[in-house]
Each structure stands twice: as C-alpha cells, then as structure tokens.
C-alpha positions in Angstrom: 0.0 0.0 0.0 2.9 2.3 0.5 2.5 4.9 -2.6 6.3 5.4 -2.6 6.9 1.7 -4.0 3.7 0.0 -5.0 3.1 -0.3 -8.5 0.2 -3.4 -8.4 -2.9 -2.0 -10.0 -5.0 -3.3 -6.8 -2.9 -0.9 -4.8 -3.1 1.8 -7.1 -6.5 1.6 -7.0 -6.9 1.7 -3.5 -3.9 4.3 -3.1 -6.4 7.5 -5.0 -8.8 7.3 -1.9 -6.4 8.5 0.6 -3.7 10.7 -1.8 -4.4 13.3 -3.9 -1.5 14.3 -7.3 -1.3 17.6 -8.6 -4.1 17.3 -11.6 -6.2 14.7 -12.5 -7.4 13.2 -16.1 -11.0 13.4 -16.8 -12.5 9.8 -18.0 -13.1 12.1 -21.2 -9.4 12.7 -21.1 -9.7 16.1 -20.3 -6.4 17.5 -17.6 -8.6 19.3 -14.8 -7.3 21.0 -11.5 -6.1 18.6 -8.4 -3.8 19.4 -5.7 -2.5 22.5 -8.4 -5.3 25.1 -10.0 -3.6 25.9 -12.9 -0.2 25.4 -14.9 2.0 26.3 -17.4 4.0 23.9 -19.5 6.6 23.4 -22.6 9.1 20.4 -23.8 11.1 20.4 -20.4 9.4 21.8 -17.7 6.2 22.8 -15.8 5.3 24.8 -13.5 2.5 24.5 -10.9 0.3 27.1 -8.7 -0.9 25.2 -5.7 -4.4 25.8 -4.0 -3.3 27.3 -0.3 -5.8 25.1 1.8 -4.9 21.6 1.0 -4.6 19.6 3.8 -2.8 16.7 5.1 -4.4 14.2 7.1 -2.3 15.3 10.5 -4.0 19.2 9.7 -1.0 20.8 8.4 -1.4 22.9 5.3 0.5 20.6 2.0 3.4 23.0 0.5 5.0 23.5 -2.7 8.2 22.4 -0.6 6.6 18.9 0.7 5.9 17.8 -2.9 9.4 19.1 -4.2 11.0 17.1 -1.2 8.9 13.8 -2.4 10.4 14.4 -6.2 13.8 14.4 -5.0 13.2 11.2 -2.5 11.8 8.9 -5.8 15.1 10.7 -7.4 17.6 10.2 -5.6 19.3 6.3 -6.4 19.8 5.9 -2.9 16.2 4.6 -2.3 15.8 2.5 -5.4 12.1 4.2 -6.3 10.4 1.7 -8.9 8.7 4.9 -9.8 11.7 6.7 -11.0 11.6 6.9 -14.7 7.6 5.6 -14.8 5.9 8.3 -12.4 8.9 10.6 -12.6 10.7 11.0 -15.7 14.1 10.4 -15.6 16.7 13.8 -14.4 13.7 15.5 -13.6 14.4 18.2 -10.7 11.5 20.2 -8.2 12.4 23.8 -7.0 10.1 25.5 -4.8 8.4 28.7 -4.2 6.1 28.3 -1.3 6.1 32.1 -0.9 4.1 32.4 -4.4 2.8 28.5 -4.0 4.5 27.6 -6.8 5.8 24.0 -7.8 8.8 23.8 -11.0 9.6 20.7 -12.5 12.2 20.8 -14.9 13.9 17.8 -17.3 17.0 17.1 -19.2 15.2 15.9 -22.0 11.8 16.8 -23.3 8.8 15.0 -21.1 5.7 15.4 -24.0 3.3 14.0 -21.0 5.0 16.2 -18.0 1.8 17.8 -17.2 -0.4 14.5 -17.8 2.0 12.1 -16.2 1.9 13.7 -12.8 -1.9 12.8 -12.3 -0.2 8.7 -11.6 2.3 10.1 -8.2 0.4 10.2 -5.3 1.6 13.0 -3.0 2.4 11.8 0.4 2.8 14.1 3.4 6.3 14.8 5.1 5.4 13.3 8.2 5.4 10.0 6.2 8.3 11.0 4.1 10.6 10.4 6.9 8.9 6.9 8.0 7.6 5.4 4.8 7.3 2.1 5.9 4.3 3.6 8.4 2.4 3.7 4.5 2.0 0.0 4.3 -0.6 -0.3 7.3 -1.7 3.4 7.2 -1.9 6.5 5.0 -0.5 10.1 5.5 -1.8 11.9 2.5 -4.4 14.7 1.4 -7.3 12.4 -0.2 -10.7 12.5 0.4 -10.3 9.6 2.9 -8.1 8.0 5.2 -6.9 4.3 5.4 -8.1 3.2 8.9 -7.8 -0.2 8.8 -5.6 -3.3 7.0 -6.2 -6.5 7.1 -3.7 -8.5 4.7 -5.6 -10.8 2.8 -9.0 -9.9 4.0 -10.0 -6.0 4.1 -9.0 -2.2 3.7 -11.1 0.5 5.1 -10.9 3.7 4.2 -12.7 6.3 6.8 -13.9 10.0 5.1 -12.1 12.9 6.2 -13.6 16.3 7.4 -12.9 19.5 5.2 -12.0 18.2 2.0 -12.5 20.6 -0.8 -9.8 20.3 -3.3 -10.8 16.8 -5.5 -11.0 17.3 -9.3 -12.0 20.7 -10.4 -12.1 21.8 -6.9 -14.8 18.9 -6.2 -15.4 18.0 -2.3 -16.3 14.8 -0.3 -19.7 15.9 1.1 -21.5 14.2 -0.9 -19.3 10.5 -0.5 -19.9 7.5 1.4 -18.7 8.0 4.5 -16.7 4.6 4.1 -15.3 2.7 1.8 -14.2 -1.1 2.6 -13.1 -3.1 -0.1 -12.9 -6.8 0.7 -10.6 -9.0 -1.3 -12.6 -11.6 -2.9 -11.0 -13.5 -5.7 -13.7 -15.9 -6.5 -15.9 -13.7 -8.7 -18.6 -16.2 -7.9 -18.5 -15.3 -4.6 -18.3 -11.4 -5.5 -21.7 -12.2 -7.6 -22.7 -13.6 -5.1 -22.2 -11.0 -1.9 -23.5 -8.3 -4.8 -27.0 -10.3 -5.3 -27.3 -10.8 -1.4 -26.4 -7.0 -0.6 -23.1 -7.8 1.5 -21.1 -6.0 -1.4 -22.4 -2.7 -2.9 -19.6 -3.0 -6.4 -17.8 -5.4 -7.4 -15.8 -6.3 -10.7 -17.1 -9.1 -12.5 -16.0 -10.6 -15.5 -16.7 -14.1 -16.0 -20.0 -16.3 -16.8 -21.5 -15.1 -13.7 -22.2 -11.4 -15.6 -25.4 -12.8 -16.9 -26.8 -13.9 -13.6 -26.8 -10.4 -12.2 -27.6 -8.7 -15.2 -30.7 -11.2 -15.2 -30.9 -9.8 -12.1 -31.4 -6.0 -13.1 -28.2 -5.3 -11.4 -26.7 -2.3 -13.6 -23.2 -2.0 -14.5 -20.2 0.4 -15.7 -17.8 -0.8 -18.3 -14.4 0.1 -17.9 -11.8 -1.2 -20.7 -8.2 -3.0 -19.3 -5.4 -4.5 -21.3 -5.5 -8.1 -20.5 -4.0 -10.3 -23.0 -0.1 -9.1 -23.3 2.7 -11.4 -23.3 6.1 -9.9 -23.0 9.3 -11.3 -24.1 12.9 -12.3 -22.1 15.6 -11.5 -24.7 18.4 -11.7 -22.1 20.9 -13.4 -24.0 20.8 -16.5 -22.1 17.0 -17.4 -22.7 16.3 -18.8 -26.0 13.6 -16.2 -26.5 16.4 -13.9 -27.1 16.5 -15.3 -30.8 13.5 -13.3 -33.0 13.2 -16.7 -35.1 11.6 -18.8 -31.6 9.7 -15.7 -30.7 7.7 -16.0 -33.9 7.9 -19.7 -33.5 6.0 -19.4 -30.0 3.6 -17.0 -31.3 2.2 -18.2 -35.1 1.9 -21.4 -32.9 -0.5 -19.6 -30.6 -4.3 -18.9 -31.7 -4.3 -15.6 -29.8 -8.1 -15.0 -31.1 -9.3 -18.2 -29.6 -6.9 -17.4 -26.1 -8.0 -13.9 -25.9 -12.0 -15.2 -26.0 -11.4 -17.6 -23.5 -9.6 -15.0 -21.2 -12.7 -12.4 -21.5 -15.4 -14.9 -21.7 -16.2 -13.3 -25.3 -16.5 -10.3 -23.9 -13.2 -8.5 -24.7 -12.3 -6.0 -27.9 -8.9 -6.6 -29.9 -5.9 -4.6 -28.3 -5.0 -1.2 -30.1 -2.4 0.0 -27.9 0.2 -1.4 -25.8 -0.9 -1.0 -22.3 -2.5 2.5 -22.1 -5.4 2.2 -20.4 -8.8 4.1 -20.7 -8.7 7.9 -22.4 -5.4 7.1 -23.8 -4.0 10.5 -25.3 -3.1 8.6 -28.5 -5.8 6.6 -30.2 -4.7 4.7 -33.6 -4.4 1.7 -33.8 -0.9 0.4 -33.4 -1.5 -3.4 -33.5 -3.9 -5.0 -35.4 -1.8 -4.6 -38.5 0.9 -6.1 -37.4 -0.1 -9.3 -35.3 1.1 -12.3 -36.9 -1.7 -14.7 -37.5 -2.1 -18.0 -36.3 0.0 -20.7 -38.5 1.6 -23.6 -37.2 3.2 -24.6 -40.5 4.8 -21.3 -40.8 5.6 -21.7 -36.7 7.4 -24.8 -37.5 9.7 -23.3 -40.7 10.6 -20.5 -38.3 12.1 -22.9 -35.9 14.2 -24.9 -38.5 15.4 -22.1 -40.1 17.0 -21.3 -36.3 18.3 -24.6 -36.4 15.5 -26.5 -34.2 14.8 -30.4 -35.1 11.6 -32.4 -34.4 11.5 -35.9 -33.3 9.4 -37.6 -31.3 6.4 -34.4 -31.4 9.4 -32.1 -29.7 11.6 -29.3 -31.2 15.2 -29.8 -29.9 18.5 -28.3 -30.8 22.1 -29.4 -29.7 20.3 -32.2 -27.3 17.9 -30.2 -25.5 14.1 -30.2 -25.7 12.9 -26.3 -26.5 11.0 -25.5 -23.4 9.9 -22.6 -21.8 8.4 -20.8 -18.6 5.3 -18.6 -18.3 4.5 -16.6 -15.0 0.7 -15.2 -15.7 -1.1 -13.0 -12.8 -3.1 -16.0 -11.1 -5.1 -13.6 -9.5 -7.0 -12.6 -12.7 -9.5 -15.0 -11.9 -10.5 -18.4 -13.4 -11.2 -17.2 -17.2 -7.2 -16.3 -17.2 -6.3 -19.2 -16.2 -8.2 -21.3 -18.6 -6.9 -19.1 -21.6 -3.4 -19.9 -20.1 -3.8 -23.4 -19.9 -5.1 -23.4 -23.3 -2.3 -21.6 -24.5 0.0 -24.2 -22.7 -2.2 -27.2 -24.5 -1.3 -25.6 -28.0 2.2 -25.1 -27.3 3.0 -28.5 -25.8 1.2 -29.9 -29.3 3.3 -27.9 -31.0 5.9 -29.7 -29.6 7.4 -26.8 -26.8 7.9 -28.0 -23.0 5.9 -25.2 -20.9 5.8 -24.3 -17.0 3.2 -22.1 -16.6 4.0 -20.3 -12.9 0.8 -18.3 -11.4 2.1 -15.4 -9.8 0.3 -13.2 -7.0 0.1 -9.3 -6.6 2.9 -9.7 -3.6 5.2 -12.2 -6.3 4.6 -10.7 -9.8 7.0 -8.0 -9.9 9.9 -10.2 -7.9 9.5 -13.1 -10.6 9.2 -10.6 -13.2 12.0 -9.0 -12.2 14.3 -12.4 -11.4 14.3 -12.9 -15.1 14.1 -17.2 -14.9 11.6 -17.1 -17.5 10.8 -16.8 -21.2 7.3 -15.8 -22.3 5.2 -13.5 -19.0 1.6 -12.7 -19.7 2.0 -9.1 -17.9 -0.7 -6.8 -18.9 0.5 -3.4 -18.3 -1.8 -0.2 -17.6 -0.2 2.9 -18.1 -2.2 6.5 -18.6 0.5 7.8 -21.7 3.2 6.3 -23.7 6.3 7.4 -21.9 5.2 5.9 -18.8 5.8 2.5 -20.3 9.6 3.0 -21.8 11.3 2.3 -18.7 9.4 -1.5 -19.2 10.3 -2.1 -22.9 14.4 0.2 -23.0 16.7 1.2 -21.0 18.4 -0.8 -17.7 17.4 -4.0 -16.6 16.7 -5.3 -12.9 18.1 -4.7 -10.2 19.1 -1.2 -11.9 15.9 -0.6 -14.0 12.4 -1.6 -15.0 13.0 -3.3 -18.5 12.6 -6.8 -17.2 12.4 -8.6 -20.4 15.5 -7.1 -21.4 14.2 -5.3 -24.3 16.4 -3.0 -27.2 14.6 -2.3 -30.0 16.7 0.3 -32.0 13.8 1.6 -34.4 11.6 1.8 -31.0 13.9 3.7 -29.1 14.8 5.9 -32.9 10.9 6.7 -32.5 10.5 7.3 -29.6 13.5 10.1 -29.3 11.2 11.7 -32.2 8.0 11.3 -30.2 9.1 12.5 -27.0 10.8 16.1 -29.1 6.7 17.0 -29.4 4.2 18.0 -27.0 1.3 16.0 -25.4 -0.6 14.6 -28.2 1.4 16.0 -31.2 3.4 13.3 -31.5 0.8 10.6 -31.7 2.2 8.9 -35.0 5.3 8.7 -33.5 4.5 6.9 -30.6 1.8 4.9 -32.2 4.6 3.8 -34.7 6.9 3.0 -31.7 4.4 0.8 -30.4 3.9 -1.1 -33.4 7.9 -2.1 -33.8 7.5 -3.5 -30.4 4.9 -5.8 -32.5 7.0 -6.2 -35.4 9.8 -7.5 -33.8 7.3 -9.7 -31.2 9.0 -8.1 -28.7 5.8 -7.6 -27.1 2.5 -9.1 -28.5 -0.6 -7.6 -27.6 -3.8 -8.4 -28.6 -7.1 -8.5 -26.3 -8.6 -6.0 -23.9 -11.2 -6.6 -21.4 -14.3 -5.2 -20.9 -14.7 -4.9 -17.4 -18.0 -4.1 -15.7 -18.4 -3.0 -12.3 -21.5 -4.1 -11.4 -23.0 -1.8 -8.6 -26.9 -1.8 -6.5 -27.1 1.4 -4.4 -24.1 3.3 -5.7 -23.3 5.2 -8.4 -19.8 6.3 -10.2 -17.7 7.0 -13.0 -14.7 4.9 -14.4 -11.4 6.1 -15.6 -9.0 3.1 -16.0 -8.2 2.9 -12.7 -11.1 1.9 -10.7 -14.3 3.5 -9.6 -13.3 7.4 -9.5 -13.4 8.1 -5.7 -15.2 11.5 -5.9 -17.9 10.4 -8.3 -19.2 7.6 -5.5 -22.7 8.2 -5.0 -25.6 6.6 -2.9 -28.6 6.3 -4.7 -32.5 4.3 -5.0 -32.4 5.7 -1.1 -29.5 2.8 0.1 
C-alpha cells in the first residue's frame, strides 16, 4: 500500500482514496485542477500554482516544498524508487516557491506527458516521508479519505475525512460515502454472489456469472483494461532472445481463440500497448501487425534457427525447446483457462511449458528475477512514456526493463516522439508501439471489458477503478 513503491494495479486503486497528485485526467481525457489550480508547460518543464488550503491528514497545510522534497526522494538512487523513470521521468528536478505556491519541475530531456504524467504520483505528506514504511498499514496523504484499517488478505477501510475541498476541479467529499471497505474476494462467484445478497455494494465481474446479475437487473459500468499481453525475455541466455523462436512461440498460438477464453467473449482486440482508458493517442498500433495463427509457418521458423523435431518435440544441440510462463493467477479463473489453453497448444506444437501463477505480492519479484521466457504481464499505463522504462533502458536490479528489451527503431521513435508536445506526436508513438509488434518483442492483442456491477451506488470509471469522488448513494440505500 505504500505509494512510494507500490506499482500493483489493486494498490493503485486503492492508493487514489487516501492521496491526492497535482491534476487529474478526466474519464473524457480532459487534464482538470487537483492538488495544483492551474499550470504552465513546454518540452522540459512545468510549473505548478498550488491551491493554499490543501490539507494533510495530521491538519497541516501541504506546501509546494513537501511535494518538491517527495520528487527528489523517488530521485535520488539511494532509495531504489520503482517509480523513477515511470511516475517521474528520468533527471527530472523540483524547486520550490512556497512564498508564491509555486511547484517547478524541470527535465534534461523533453517530457511530452510532464503535465499529464503527474496525475499517476500520489503526494504523500512529510510526516510520512521520513517513516515510509508507516504507509503499508496506514496513510498520511491529502485524499478525500483515510486508510483506517488493514487487514492482509481480507479487508481495507478507508474512513472520510472532514474539510476536503480540493478533489478534481475543486470537487469536495460531502456528498461520499462515508466509508469505503473493499474486501478481497478472488472468487468472482463469490463477489456475484455478496452483490445479489447485498453484502457488497460493487464489485468487478467478469466471467459467466455477468449474466446472472444482469438477469438480475443489477446495472453495470464498463471500464476497458489491457488483459492479453505477453512480453518477451531477450536476455541473451533465454532462447527467446532469438527473434526466429519468438515468432515460433507466437504463429503457434491462436491468440483470437486465447484472448475469447480469457474475456469470456467479452473482450475488444488490443489497439495499444498498455494504455489504459482515455489514452492520449488513439490509432491503432496493433492489429496490423499481429502475426496470425499458422503452425506450418511456426514450424519453418524454428528450423530455419536450427531447431529439429523428433518424437512431437523441437530440440536443438540435445535439448528439448521449453519454456516458462508466469501469468497474474489472480486474474481470476477465465485467465487461467486461456493460459492453460495456450499451454495445451504449445506443448502440441511440440514446446515444454511451466506455466508459474504469480500473485500481486510475487509478480514483480518473478518478473524482475528474469528465470523465464514468455510473461503474460498486462501493463496499464495513462501515456506512452510511462511505459519506456518497461520495454528500453536498464534491466533489474538497476531498472524496470525486465524482459530485457532493445529495440533500435523503437527507441529511434520514440526520441522523435518525445521532441513534441502531449498529443502531437501521436504517429510517432503509435509507430513505436507497433515495432514492439513487429519484432514480437511484445505481442498484444485482447482487452477486457470490465464491468463493475454496482446496487445502491453510483460512479464514473477512468482506467483505474471506480473514480473516488464520483461515488454516490442512490435508490435511497
């Protein structure tokens, strides 16, 4: 839960309740006033003019000084941040003015999304700064609520706070529950359930039992996640580092059928790598380029790299090709089954596969470890550049790029991208996004359609979760 290293999207969720960032993106993807009223940008630097009567939770007024002093923490190597370079691009310096209530961020290099990108860093309060590891059981922020309570595995409650006035275009909590628990149920049967018998108010649901509640009359909000996105490991000592076995492993694949199964027929073909909801950029960037499903074609690939079959299995200099998957096991059972079905047509293709279900506290570790081929990762990012520190750049333990990723004509694009402002230079990144697809660096090719289905409550969606300051109570609950 600590905002200072968490990256999980279940955390991140929660995480918006109880911390506030300096602006925040509309679900139209409009940028409207946060912690900051207004600002001023261009290629390397903003500058922000905070509103005077933000609070933290302990009462003390948030300065342009406290947010400055959290930049330079998640800067400085000492502290390893994980959000150094995704959250906070890369050089980036904060000076202070907290006479005028000004906050300047300046770059090295030009930051297209500078303005954008801070709406993902939750600000924490200096209190907290000096003990962060108080943020895993508590919260010491400036959101419309507090976290009161943890209980690991079973609960978070978050308890309103008096005052608050400064939400999204100067929007207040009057008007919000005045708590929020959310309860971690993996079984979405038993979240259809607790929804139908009243003892959950919302809860994501994306399987078969969808058509129970909306038999039910139980009304729903759609919000749209990446989902199916496998990610290669082109360290040199997997054998995913040669391009010929990546497109191998992937003709062999039917992604169309695996994708179905993982969304229960439900999803939308991927057009972007990652971003999320309101996505500044909105070509398409992959359809074009997916390989399609061909087995013959799967197998020529391999023998032209010098693979033999015998027996139903692909070997080469005595060994059997074989690879690992981790996949997020906590995606629920329809993920699993389009895993395993993707393990069935591999294997009768001939490849040795260990699929490894990971968990929100063991993704990023496993990820990270490298001992692994093939990951399905979904990533959710908000813009472009928030997703180059995964796909260039160092690998673990220094950096982010865990599949150990260097794609010259990505990174050629992307220097040309990020020379333009906000959405300007669109066909750039959308053309960086599809050499990631070319080269099978990255394959992805189904979104979800999530719905949150909701009795007594109402709320928008952004990509992130129920928006907290759109919750509403309504039909008198």
């Amino acid at each position: 839960m600590n905002p200072l290293t968490a990256l999980t999207s279940s955390a991140v969720t929660m995480n918006r309740y109880s911390y506030d960032s300096l602006i925040h993106v509309a679900n139209d993807g409009r940028i409207v006033s946060g912690v900051a009223e207004n600002w001023t940008s261009d290629a390397t630097s903003a500058t922000f003019t905070l509103r005077r009567d933000v609070m933290c939770d302990s009462g003390r007024a948030l300065t342009a000084s406290d947010i400055a002093a959290q930049y330079a923490y998640i800067a400085d190597p000492a502290n390893k941040s994980p959000l150094y370079g995704l959250m906070v691009p890369p050089g980036t310096v904060a000076t202070a003015d907290d006479a005028a209530g000004t906050l300047t961020l300046k770059t090295p290099d030009p930051a297209p999304f500078l303005v954008r990108g801070t709406a993902m860093l939750r600000l924490v309060c200096p209190s907290a700064m000096k003990s962060p590891d108080v943020l895993s059981h508590t919260s010491d922020g400036t959101g419309p609520y507090r976290l009161s309570q943890v209980v690991p595995g079973d609960h978070f409650t978050f308890t309103k706070r008096a005052g608050y006035t400064w939400g999204p275009n100067g929007i207040g909590n009057t008007d919000l529950p005045d708590r929020v628990v959310f309860k971690v149920l993996a079984n979405e049967s038993t979240r259809a359930n607790l929804v139908l018998g009243g003892q959950i108010d919302i809860a994501p649901i994306v399987g078969g039992d969808r058509a129970r509640l909306t038999a039910a009359g139980v009304k729903s909000v759609v919000q749209r996640d990446p989902l199916g996105m496998l990610v290669f490991n082109e360290a040199a000592n997997r054998v995913t580092a040669d391009p010929l076995v990546r497109r191998a492993l992937i003709e062999a694949l039917d992604l169309k059928q695996i994708g179905a199964v993982a969304t229960g027929g439900k999803g939308q073909p991927a057009t972007r790598v990652g971003v999320t909801a309101a996505p500044p950029c909105t070509e398409d960037a992959v359809t074009e380029h997916l390989p399609r499903h061909d087995v013959a074609r799967a197998a020529e690939a391999l023998r032209s790299a010098g693979w033999k079959k015998s027996g139903g299995r692909w070997t080469k200099d005595g060994k059997q090709l074989s690879i690992s998957m981790p996949y997020p096991g906590v995606f629920g059972n329809q993920l699993i089954a389009a895993v395993e079905l993707a393990v069935k047509q591999w294997k009768s293709f001939g490849v040795k596969v260990n699929a490894q279900p990971t968990t929100a506290a063991t993704n990023a570790t496993i990820l990270m470890g490298g001992q692994w081929e093939v990951a399905w990762a979904p990533l959710s990012v908000t813009t472009p550049d928030q997703a180059l520190p995964f796909f260039m750049g160092a690998t673990p333990p220094d950096g982010l790029n865990f599949g150990s990723l260097d794609n010259p004509e990505f990174k050629r694009l992307v220097a040309l991208a990020m020379a333009k402002p906000d959405t300007s230079g669109c066909p750039e990144w959308t053309a960086a996004e599809s050499e990631l697809i070319k080269r099978l660096d990255v394959v992805t090719f189904m979104d979800s359609l999530t719905p949150y289905f909701a009795r007594g409550y109402s709320f928008e969606l952004d990509g992130g979760g129920p928006i907290p300051t759109t919750l509403r109570k309504v039909g008198g609950r």
